[in-house]
C-alpha positions as CSV (number, residue, x, y, z in Angstrom):
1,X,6.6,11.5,-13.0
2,X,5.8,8.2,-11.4
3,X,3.4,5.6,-12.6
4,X,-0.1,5.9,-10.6
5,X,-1.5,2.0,-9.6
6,X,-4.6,1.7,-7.1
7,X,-3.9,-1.2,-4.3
8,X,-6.5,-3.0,-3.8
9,X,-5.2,-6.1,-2.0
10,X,-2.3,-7.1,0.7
11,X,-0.4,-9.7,2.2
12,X,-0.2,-9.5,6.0
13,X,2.6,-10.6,8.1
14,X,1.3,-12.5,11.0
15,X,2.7,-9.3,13.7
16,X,0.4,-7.3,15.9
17,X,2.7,-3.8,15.3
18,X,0.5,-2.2,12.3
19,X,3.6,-0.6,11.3
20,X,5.0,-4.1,10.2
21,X,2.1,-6.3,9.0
22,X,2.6,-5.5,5.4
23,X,4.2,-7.7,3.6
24,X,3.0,-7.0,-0.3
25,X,0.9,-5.0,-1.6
26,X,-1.4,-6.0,-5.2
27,X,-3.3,-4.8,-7.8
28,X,-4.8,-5.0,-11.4
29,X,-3.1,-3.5,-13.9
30,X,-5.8,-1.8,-16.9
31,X,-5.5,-4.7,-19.3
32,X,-6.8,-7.3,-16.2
33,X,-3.8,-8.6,-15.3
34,X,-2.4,-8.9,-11.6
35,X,0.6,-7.5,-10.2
36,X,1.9,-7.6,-6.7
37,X,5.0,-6.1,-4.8
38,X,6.5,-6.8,-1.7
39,X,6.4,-4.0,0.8
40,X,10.6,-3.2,0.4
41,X,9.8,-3.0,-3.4
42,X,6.8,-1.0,-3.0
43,X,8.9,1.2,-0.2
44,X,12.1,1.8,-2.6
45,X,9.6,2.4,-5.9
46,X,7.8,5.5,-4.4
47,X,10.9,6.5,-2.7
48,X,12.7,6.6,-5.8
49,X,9.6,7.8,-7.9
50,X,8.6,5.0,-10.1
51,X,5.7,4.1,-8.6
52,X,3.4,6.2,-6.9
53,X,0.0,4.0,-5.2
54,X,-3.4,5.0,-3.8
55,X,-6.3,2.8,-2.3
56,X,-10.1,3.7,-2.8
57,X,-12.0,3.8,0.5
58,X,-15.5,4.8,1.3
59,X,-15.5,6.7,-2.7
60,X,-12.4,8.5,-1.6
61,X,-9.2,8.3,-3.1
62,X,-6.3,8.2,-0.6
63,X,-2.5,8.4,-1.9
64,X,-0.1,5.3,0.0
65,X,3.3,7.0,1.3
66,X,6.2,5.8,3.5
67,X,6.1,6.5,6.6
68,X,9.0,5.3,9.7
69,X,7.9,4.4,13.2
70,X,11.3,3.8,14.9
71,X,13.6,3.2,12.3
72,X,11.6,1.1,10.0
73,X,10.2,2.3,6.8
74,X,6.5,1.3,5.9
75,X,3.5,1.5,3.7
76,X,0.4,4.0,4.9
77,X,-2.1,6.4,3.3
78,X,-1.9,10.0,3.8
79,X,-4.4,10.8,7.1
80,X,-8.0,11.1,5.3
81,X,-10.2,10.6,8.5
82,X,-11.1,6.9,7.9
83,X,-10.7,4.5,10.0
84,X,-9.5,1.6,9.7
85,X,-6.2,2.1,7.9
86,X,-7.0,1.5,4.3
87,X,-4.3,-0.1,3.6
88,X,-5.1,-3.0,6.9
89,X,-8.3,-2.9,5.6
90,X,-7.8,-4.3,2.1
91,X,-8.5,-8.1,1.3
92,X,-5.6,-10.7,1.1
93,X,-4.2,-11.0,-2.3
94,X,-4.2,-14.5,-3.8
């Protein structure tokens, strides 16, 4: 069973396709401390089920999954009826 860890923070890319303006994805793990992925190492840890990721928006948890949009893998939530993406939502990490 994969490890569950709440993104709340990404890196964009500067590109206008949503489907490839994530470059990492962030978080903070329950003893305070940061981590951060990039998005191929985010992509191949769910795929391979280490990690599994969800983002809090509005109260309302939405799970991250890989998606493809002409050949390209990528990061999204699961469609939960709020707009903006969650995930293009989020703050810059630092």
């Amino acid at each position: 069973m994969p490890s569950r860890h709440q993104i709340s923070c990404i890196n964009k890319r500067q590109h206008f396709n949503p489907h490839e303006r994530i470059e990492a994805i962030g978080g903070v793990n329950s003893d305070g401390t940061r981590w951060k992925l990039l998005e191929d190492e985010a992509i191949a840890s769910v795929l391979t089920k280490k990690y599994a990721f969800f983002v809090i928006a509005g109260g309302v948890e939405a799970e991250v999954i890989v998606a493809t949009h002409l050949g390209r893998r990528y990061l999204k939530t699961v469609a939960d009826g709020i707009e903006p993406n969650n995930l293009l939502s989020l703050p810059e990490c630092r």
